[in-house]
DSSP file (Angstrom, degrees, kcal/mol; ACC not computed):
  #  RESIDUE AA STRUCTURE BP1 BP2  ACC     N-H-->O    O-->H-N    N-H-->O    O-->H-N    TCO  KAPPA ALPHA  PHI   PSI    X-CA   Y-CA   Z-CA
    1    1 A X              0   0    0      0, 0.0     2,-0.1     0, 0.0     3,-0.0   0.000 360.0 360.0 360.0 131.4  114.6   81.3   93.2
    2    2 A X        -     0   0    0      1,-0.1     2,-0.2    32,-0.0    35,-0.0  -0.463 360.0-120.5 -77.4 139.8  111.8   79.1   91.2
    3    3 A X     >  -     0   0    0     -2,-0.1     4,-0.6     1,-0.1     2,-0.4  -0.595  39.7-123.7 -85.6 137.7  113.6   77.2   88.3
    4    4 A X  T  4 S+     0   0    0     -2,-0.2    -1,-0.1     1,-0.2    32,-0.0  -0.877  83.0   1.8-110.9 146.0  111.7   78.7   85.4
    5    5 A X  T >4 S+     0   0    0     -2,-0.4     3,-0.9     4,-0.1    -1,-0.2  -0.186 114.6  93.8  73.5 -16.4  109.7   76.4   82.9
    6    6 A X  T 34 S+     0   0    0      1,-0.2    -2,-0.1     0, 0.0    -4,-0.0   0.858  92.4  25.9 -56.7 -50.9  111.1   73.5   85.2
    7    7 A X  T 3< S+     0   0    0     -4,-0.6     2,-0.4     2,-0.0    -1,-0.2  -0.232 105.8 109.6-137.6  31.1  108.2   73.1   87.5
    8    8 A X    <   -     0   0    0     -3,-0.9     3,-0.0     1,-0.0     5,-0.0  -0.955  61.8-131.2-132.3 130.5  105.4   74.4   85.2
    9    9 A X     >  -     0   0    0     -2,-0.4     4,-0.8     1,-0.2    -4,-0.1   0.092  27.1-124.2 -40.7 165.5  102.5   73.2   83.2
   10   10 A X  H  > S+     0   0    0      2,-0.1     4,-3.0     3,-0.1     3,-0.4   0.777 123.9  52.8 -57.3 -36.3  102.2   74.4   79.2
   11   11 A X  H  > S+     0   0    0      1,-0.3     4,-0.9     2,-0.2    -1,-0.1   0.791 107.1  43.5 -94.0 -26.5   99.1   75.5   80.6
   12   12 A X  H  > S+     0   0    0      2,-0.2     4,-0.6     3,-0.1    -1,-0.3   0.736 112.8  54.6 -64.3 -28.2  100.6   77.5   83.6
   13   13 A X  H  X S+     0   0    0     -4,-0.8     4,-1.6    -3,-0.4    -2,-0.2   0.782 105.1  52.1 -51.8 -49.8  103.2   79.0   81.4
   14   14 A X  H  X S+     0   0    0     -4,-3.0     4,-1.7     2,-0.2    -2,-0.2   0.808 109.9  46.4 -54.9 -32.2  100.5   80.2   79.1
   15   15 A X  H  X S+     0   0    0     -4,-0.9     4,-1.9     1,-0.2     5,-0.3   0.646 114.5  56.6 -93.2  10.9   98.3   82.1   82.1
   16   16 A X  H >X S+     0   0    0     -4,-0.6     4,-1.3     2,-0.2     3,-0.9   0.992 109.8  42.8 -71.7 -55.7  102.0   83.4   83.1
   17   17 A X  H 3X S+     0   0    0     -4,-1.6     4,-3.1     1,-0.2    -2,-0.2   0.862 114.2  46.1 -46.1 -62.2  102.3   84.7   80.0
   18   18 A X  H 3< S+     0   0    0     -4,-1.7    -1,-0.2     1,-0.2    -2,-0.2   0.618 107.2  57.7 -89.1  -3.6   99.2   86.1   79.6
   19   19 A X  H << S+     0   0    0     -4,-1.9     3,-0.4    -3,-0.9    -1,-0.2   0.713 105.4  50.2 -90.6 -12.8   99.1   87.6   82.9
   20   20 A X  H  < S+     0   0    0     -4,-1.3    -2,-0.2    -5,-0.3    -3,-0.1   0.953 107.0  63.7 -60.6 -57.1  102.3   89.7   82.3
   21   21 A X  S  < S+     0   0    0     -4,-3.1    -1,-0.3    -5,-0.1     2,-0.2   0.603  86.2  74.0 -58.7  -7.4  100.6   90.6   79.3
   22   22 A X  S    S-     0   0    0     -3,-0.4    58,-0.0     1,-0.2    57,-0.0  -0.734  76.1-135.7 -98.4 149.2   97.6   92.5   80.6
   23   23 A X  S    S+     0   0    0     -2,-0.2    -1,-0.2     1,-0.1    57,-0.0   0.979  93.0  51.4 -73.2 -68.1   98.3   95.7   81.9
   24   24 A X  S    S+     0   0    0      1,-0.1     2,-1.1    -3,-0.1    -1,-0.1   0.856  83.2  95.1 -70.0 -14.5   96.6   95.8   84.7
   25   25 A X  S    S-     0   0    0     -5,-0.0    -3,-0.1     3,-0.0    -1,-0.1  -0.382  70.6-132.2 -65.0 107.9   97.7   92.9   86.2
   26   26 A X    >   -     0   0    0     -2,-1.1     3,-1.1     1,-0.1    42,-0.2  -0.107  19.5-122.6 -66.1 162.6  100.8   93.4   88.8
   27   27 A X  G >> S+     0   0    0     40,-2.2     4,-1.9     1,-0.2     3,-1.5   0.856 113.2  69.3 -63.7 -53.5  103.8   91.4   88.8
   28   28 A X  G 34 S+     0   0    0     39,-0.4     4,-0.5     1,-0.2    -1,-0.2   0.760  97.8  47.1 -40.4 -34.5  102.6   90.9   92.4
   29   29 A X  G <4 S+     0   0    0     -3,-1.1    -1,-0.2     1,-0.2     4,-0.2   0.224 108.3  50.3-103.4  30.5   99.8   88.9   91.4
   30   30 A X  T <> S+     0   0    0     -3,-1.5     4,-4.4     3,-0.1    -1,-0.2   0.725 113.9  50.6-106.1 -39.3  101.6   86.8   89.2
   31   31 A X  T  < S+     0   0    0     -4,-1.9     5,-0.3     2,-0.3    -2,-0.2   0.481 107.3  50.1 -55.8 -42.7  103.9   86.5   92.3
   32   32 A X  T  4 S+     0   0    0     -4,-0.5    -1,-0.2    -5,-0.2    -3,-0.1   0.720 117.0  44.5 -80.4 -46.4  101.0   85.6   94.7
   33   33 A X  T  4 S+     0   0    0     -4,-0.2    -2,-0.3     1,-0.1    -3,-0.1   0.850 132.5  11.0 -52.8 -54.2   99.8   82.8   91.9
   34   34 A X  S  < S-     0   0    0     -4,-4.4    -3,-0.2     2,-0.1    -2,-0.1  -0.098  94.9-112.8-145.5  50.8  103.3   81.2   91.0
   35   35 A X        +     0   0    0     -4,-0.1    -3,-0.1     1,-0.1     2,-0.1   0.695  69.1 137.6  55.4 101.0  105.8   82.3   93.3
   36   36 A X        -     0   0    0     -5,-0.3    -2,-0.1    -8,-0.1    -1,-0.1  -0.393  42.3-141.9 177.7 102.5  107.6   84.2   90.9
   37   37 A X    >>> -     0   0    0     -2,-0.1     4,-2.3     1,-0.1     5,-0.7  -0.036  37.0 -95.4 -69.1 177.2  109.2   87.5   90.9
   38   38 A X  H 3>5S+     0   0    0      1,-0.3     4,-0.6     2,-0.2    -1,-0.1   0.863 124.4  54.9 -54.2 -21.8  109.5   90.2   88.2
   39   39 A X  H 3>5S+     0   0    0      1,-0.2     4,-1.2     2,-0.2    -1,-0.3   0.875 110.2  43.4 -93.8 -26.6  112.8   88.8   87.3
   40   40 A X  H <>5S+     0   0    0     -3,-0.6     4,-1.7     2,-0.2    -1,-0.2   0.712 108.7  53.5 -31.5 -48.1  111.5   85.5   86.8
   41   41 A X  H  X5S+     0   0    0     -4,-2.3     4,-2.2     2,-0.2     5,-0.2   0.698 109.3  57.8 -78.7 -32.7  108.4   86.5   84.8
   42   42 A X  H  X<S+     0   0    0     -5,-0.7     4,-2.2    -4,-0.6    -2,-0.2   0.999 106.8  43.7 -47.4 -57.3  111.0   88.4   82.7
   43   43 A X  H  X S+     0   0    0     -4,-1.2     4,-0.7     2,-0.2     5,-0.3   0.927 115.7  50.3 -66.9 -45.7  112.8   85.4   82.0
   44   44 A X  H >< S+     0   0    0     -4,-1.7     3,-0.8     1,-0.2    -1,-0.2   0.849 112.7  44.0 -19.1 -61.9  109.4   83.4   81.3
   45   45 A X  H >X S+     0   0    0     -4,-2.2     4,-1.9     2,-0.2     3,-1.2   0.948 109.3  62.8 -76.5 -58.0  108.1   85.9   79.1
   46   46 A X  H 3< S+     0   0    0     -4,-2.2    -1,-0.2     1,-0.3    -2,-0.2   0.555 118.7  27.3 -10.9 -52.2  111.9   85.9   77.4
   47   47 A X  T << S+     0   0    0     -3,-0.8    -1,-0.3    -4,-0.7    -2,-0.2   0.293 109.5  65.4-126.6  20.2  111.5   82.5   76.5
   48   48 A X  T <4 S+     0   0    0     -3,-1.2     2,-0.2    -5,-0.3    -2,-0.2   0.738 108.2  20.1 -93.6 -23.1  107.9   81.8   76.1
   49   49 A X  S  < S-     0   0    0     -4,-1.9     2,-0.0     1,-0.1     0, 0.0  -0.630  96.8 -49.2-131.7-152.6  107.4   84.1   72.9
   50   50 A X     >  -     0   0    0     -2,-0.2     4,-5.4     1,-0.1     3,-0.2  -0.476  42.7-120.9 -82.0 142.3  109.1   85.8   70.2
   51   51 A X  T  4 S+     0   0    0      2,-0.2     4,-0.3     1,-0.2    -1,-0.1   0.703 118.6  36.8 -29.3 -47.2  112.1   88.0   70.5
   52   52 A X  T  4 S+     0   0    0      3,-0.1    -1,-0.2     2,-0.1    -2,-0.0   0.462 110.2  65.3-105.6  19.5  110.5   91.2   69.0
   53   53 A X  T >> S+     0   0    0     -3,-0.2     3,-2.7     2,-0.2     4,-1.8   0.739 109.2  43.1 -93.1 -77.4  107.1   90.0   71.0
   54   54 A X  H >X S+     0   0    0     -4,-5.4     3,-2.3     1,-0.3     2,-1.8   0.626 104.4  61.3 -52.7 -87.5  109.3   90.7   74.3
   55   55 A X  H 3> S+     0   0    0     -4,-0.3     4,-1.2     1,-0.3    -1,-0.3   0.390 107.8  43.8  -8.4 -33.8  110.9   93.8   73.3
   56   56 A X  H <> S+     0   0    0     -3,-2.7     4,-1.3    -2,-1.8     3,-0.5   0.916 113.0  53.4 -72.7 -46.1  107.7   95.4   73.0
   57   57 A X  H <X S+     0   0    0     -3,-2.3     4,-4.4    -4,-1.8     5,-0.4   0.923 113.7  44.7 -18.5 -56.6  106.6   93.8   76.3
   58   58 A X  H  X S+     0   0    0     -4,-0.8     4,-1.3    -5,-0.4    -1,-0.3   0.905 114.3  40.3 -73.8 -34.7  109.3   95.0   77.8
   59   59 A X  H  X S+     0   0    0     -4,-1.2     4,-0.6    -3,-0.5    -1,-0.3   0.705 119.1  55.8 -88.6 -11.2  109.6   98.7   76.5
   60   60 A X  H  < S+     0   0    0     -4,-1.3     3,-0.3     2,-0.1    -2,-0.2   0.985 113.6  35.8 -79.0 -59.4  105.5   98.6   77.0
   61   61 A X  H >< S+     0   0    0     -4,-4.4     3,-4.6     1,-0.2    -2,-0.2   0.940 105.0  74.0 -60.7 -57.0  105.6   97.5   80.9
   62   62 A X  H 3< S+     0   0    0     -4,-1.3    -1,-0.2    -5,-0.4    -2,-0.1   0.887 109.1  35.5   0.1 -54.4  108.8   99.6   81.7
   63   63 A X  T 3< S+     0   0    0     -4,-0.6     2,-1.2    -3,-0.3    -1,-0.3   0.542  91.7  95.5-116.5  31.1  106.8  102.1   81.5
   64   64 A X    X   -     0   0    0     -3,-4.6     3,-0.6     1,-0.1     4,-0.1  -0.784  55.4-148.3-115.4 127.7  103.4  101.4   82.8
   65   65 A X  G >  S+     0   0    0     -2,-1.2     3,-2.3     1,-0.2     6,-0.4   0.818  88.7  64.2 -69.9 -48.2  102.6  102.4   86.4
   66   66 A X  G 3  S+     0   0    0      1,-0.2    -1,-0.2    -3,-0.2     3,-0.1   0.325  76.3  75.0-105.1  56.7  100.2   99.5   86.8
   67   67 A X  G <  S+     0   0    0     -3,-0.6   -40,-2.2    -6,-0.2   -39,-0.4   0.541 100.4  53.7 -95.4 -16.8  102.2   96.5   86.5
   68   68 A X  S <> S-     0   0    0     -3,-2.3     4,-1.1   -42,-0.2    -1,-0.1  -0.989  78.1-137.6-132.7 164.0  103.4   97.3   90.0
   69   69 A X  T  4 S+     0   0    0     -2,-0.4    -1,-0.1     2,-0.2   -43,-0.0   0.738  95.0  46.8 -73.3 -50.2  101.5   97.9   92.9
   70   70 A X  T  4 S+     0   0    0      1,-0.2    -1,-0.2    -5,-0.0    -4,-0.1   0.467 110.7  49.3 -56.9 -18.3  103.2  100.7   94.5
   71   71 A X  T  4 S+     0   0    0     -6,-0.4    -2,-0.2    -3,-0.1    -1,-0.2   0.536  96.6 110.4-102.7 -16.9  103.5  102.7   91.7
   72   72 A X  S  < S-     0   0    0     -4,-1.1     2,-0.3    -7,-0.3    -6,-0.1  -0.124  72.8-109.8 -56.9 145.5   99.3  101.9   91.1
   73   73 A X    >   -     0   0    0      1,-0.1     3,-1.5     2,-0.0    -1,-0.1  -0.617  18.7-126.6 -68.9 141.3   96.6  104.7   91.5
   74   74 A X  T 3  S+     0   0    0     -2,-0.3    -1,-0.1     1,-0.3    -2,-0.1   0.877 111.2  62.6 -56.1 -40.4   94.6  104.2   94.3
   75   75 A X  T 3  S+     0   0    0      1,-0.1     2,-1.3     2,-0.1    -1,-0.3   0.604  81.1  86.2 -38.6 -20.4   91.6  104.4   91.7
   76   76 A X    <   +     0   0    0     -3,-1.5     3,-0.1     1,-0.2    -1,-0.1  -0.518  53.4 163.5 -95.8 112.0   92.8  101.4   89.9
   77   77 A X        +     0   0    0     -2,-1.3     2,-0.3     1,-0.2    -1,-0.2   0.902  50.0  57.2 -90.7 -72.0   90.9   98.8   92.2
   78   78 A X        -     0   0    0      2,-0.1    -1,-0.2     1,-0.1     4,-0.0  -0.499  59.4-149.5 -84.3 144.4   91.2   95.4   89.7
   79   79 A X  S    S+     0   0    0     -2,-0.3     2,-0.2    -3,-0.1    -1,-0.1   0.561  77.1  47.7 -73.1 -12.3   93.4   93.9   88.5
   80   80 A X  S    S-     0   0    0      1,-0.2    -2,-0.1   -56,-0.1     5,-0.1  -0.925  93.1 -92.3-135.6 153.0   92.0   92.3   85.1
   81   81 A X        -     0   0    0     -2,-0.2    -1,-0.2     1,-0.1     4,-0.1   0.057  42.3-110.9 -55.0 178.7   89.9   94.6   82.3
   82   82 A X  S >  S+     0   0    0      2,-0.1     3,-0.8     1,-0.1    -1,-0.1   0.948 115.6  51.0 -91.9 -63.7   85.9   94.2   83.2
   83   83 A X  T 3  S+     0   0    0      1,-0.2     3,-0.4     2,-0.0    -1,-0.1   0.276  81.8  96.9 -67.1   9.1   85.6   92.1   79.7
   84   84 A X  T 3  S+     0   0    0      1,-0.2     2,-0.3    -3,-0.1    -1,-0.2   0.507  81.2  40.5 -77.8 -10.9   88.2   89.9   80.3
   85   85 A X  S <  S-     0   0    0     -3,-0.8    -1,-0.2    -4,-0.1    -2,-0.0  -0.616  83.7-169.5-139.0  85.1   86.4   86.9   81.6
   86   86 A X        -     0   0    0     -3,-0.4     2,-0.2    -2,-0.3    -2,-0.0  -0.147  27.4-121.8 -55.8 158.3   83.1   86.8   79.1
   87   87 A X              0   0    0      1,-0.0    -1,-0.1    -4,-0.0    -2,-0.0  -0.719 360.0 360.0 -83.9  67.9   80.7   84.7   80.0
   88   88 A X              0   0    0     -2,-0.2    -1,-0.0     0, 0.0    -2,-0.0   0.531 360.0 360.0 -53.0 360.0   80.0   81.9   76.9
């Protein structure tokens, strides 16, 4: 199990964070990026923002189908929204 915040950048901690936060981005490909399973990225997220920031996280992803991969529609092809990496 990967020690969490131990062996992590601010700056990898932030796109952990903020890939947990997007909906379509699975746990897997947080998982595939920094070795980290769902219960890990739990604990990340746990202590990387605000108490009543996770609680919403948590009751939001709980129930959203694509955060995992198995539970994903075959329709749902990418993983990150179309406007998520503007060009400036």
């Amino acid at each position: 199990m990967a020690k969490v915040g131990k062996n992590f950048t601010e700056s990898d901690l932030s796109r952990i964070v903020e890939m947990a936060w997007e909906d379509r981005t699975p746990f897997e490909a947080i998982e595939r990026s920094f070795s980290l399973n769902e219960a890990a990225v739990i604990r990340v997220m746990r202590k990387q923002i605000k108490p009543s920031s996770f609680r919403l996280w948590r009751q939001r992803v709980t129930s959203r189908k694509t955060k995992h991969l198995m539970l994903r529609s075959p329709d749902v092809s990418r993983g990150y929204c179309a406007t998520q990496y503007k060009q400036r």
